[in-house]
N, C-alpha and C positions, 0 to 999 in steps of 0.2 A: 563097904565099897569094893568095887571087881578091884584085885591087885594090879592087874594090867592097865589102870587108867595110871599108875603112879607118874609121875614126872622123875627120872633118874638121872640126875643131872651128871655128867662125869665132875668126880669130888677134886680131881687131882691138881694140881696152880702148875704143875709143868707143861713144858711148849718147846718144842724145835724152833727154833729161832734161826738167822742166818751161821753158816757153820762158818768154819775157817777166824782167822786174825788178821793182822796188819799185812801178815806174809800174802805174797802173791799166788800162792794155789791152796787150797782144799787138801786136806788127805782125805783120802778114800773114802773114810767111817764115816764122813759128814753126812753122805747121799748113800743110806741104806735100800734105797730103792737100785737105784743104777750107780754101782760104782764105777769110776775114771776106767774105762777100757783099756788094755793094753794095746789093743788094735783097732781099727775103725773101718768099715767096710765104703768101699767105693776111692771113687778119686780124689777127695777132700775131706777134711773134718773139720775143718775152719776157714774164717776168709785167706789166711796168710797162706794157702794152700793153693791157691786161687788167683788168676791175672784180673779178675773181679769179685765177687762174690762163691761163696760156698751155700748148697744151695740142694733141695729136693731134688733126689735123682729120680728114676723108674719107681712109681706109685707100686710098695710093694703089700702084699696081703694086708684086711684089717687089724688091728692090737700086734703089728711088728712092730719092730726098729724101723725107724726111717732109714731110707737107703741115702745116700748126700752125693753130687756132683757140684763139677762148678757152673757157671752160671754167669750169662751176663747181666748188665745192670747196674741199677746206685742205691746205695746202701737206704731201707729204708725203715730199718728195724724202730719197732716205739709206735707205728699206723694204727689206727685201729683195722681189726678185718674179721672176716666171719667165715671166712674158707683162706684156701693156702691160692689161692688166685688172686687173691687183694693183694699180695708180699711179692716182693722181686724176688725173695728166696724160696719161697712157694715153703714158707716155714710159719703157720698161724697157729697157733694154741688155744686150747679152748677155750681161756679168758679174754681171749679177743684182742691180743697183740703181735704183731710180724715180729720173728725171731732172729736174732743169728746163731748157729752152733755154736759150742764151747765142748774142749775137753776142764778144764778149769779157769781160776778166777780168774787168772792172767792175763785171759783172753777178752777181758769184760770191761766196761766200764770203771771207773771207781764207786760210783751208786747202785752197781749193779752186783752179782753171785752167777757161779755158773750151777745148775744145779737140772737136777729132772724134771722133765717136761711132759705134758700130754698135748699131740698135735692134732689139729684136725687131718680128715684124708680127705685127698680129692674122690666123689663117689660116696661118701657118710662112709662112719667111722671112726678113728681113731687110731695115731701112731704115737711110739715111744722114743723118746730123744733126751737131747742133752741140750741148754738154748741159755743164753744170759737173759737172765729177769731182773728186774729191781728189787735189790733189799729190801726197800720201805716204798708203800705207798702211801702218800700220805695228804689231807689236803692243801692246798694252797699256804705257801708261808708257814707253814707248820718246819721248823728247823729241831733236828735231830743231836745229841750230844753224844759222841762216842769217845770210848776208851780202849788203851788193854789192858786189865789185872793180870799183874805176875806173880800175886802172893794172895794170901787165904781171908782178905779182907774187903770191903767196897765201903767207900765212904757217901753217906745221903745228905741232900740239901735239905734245905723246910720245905717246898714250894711241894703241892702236890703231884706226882708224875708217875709212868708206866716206866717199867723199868723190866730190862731183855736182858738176861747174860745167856750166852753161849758156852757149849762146851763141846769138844768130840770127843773125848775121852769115855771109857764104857763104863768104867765107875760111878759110883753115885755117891758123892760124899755131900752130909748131911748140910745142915746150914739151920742159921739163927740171926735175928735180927734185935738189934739193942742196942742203949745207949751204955755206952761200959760206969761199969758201977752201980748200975738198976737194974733190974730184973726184967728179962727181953720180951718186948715186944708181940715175938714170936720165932714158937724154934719147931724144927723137925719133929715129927710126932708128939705134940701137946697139946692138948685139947683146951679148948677155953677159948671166950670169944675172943677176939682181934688177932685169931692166928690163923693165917687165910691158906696154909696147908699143913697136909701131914703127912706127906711123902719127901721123900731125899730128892733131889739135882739127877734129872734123868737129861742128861746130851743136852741142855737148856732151862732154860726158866723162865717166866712172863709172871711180871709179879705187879701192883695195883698200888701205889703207897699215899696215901695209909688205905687202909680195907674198907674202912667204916667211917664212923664219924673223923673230921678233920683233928688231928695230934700233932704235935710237935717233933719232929725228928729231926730237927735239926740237930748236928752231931751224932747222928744213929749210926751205926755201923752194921752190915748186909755182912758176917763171917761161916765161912764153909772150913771142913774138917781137912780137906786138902789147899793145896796151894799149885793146883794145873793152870796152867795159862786160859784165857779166858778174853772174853770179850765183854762189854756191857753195850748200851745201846739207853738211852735215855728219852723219853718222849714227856716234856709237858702239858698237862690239861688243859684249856680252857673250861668253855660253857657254851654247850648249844641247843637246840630244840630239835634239831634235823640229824637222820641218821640217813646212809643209803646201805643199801643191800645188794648182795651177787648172785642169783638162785640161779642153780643148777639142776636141770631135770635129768634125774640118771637113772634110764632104761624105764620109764614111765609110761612106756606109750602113748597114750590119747592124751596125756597131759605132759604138754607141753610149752615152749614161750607162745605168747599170743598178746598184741597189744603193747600199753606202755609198764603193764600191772600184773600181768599174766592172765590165764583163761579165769572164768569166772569166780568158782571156787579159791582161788590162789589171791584173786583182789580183793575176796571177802575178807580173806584171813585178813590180807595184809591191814584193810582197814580196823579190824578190830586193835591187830599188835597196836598201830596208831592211839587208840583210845584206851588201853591196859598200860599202855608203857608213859603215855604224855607224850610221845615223840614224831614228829612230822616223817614221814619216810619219802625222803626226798630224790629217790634215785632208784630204779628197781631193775639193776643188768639181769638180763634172762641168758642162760644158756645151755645147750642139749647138750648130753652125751648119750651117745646113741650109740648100737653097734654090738662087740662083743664085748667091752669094757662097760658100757653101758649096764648091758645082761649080768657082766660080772658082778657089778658095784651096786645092784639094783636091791640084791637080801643079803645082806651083811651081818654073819653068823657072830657072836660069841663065844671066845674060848677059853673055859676057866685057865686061867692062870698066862694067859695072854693076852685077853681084851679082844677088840677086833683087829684083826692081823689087816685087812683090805682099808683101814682108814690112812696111812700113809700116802699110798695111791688114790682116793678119792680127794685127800688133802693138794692134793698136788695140782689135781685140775683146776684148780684157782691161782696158778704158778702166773704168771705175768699181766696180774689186772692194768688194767690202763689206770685206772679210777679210784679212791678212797672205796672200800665197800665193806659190811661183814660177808662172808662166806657159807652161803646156805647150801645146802644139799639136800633137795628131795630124792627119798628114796622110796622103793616100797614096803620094804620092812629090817625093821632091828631086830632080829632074832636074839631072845624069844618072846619077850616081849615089853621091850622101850620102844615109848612113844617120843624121845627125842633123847639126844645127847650133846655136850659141848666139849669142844677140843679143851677147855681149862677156866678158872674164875679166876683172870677173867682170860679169854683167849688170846693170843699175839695179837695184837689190834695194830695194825697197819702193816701186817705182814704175811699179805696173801701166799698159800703156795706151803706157808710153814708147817709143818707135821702137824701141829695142833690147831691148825686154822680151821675149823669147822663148827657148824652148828648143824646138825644132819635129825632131818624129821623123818619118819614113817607115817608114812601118809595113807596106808591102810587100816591100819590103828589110829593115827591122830582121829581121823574119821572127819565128822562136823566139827569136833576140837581144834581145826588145824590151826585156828587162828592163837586160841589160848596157850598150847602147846608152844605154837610158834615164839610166842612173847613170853613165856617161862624161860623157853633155851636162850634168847636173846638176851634176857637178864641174865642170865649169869654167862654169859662171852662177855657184857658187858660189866662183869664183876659183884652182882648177884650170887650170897650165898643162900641158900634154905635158909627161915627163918629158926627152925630147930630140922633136926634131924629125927627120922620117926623112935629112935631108941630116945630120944632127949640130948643127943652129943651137939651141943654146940660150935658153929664156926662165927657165925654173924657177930658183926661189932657194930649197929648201929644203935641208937637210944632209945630212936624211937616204935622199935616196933617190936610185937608181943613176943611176949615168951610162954612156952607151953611147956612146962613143966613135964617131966618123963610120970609123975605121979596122974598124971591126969590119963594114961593108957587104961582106961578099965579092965579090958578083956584079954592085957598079956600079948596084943598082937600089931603092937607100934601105934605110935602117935595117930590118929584121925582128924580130917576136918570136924566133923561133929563134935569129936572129944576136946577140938579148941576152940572152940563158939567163944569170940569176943577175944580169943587169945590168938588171931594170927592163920585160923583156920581157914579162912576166906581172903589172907593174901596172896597175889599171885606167884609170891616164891616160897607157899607152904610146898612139902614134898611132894603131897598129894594132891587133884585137881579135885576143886569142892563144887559145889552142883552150881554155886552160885557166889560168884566173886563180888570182894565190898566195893563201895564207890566212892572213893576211887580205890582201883585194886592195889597200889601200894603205897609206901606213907612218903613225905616230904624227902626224908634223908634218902629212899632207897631212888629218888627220880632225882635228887641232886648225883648223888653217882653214877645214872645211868645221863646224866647230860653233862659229866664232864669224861665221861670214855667214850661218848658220842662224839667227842671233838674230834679224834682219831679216825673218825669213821663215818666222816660226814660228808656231803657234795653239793658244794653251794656254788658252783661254776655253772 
């Protein structure tokens, strides 16, 4: 099979998460994209600046800084809008929310972060800012459980749940998960199934508990090799059938939103994710980025030993959703050759905006795959690992589904669908895409997990 059909799911469980603590501002490192200015151009940088509102000045060039003045009018940040003419502050973001400035948190809500923005401009295009967004989107009655760790521990319940720590610090100190006096769970770099990373604490975490089949952890303990202050963030699961989505067209041309589904090609897909995944898609926000960002965001190079430097900024245009959604991003291609990738297994789910908030297709490689593609990357944002890995390295912890043994590679050139006929080759989270997916494409365990991280990310309003 062509190499280039692989499905390369990004392996890593880390995620940007909301930065900052209890404390009332941010430092700097939280917002590697735009940090806190020391100055701010024009007559205002916030409402307190202001006998009303702070607010779009002079429409300047596309992919600038927004320029800010004041502004009269009443506060009506949280609208929905689709240009900066819907906003009293003439402040709309691409996710489709009227903004207010922020230099930091201070200035924000309590449910809210000050953090970087992408705006729309008046004319198409795109500007760059700073705007209070919601921490967590989340559905209806979904309540959030927050903390701060001051020491190099986190203690877990039973009950099954997503679980966010933060960190701004540049270090990456490692971490392990276990009940003390047994042998963990899972730790930093160990391979074997039920250990759903193997990378260290990079600026945050988004972690799934448990990974796999339902375990007891009650009494577990979540232990990192430092003791930096820290935030956690706790979201409980339910169970649902319905999932909603955010797609973003960035620099696409002809393919763009259209309808309630997208253009034709784009509702194909989505019906098939529908029938691969079990899941109703109950919500499909469409939005453009157009412009020079657009152009920019459009081929998103690879750089060994960096990753893609431009996903932080593409992560971002998802910064102030109205609505529970995942985070898609059509692009035209992943250089050099992914046909999809995801911000983490499973991604920040309900926290648009976050450095790891993405599920991002190439849509000139997905090709007629788009749909299958689609619904590979969705499982694993929604906490889908690969059933094996094409060397045989395991991460999966669920029972029920095959294993393809590393002895079964005939030809020395990684795991194949062929080479797992009956073992897992034709599910839809083997590595590689097989010509023809079983029915149903995945097993009972892997559609109960993909319907209780649907809970996060569902829109039944």
């Amino acid at each position: 099979m062509d190499p280039g059909r692989a499905l390369r799911a990004a392996l890593l469980a880390v995620a940007l998460f909301a930065c900052g603590g209890g404390e009332p501002s941010e430092p700097p490192a939280c917002d590697r994209l735009d940090p806190v200015p020391a100055a701010t151009e024009g007559s205002c940088a916030r409402d307190g600046d202001c006998p009303a509102l702070c607010g779009a000045g002079p429409t300047p060039g596309d992919d600038a800084p927004v320029s800010l003045a004041c502004r009269p009018g009443s506060d009506d940040a949280g609208a929905a809008c689709e240009g900066p003419g819907d906003c009293a502050r003439g402040l709309c973001v691409v996710a489709g929310r009227c903004v207010a400035p922020c230099l930091d948190r201070a200035e924000c809500a309590a449910d809210e972060r000050c953090r970087s923005v992408t705006l729309r401009r008046e004319g198409g295009g795109t500007l760059r800012g700073r705007a209070c967004v919601p921490e967590l989107v989340l559905p209806p009655g979904l309540a959030a459980s927050r903390g701060d760790v001051g020491g190099a521990e986190v203690a877990l319940g039973a009950e099954p749940f997503q679980l966010l720590l933060t960190e701004c610090a540049e270090e990456s100190p490692a971490l392990a998960l276990g009940v003390p006096g047994r042998p963990p769970l899972f730790e930093a770099g160990v391979s074997g199934p039920a250990s759903p990373l193997d990378a260290t604490l990079d600026r945050g975490l988004a972690l799934l508990l448990p990974s796999g089949d339902p375990v007891a952890t009650e009494g577990a303990v979540l232990t990192f090799a430092s003791e930096l202050p820290r935030r956690q963030v706790g979201l409980p699961l339910g169970e649902v059938d319905g999932l909603a989505l955010d797609l973003h067209y960035v620099g696409l041309g002809d393919l763009a939103p259209m309808g309630e589904r997208g253009p034709p090609e784009v509702a194909a897909a989505l019906d098939e994710v529908e029938a691969l995944l079990g899941l109703r898609i109950t919500r499909v926000g469409q939005h453009l980025v157009d412009g020079a960002a657009g152009d920019r965001l459009a081929i998103l190079d690879f750089e060994p030993g960096v990753g893609f430097p431009e996903m932080p900024e593409l992560a971002r245009l998802g910064a102030g959703a109205r609505r529970p959604g995942v985070p898609v991003f059509l692009v035209r291609l992943l250089e050099p050759s992914f046909l999809g990738l995801t911000g983490g297994i499973p991604g920040p789910l309900g926290a648009p905006g976050a450095e790891a908030a993405w599920v991002v297709i190439s849509t000139e490689l997905a090709g007629d795959d788009l749909g299958r593609v689609l619904a590979h990357e969705l499982g694993h944002y929604l906490g889908l690992f690969h059933l094996v890995e094409r060397d045989g390295f395991l991460r999966e912890a669920l029972g029920d589904t095959p294993q393809c043994p590393a002895s079964a590679d005939a030809d020395g050139n990684g795991l194949e669908p062929d080479e797992c006929a009956e073992r897992g080759g034709d599910n839809l989270m083997f590595p590689l895409l097989a010509d023809t997916l079983a029915t149903p494409a995945i097993t009972p365990s892997q559609a109960s997990v993909l319907r209780r991280t649907a809970s996060l990310n569902g829109d039944f309003r």
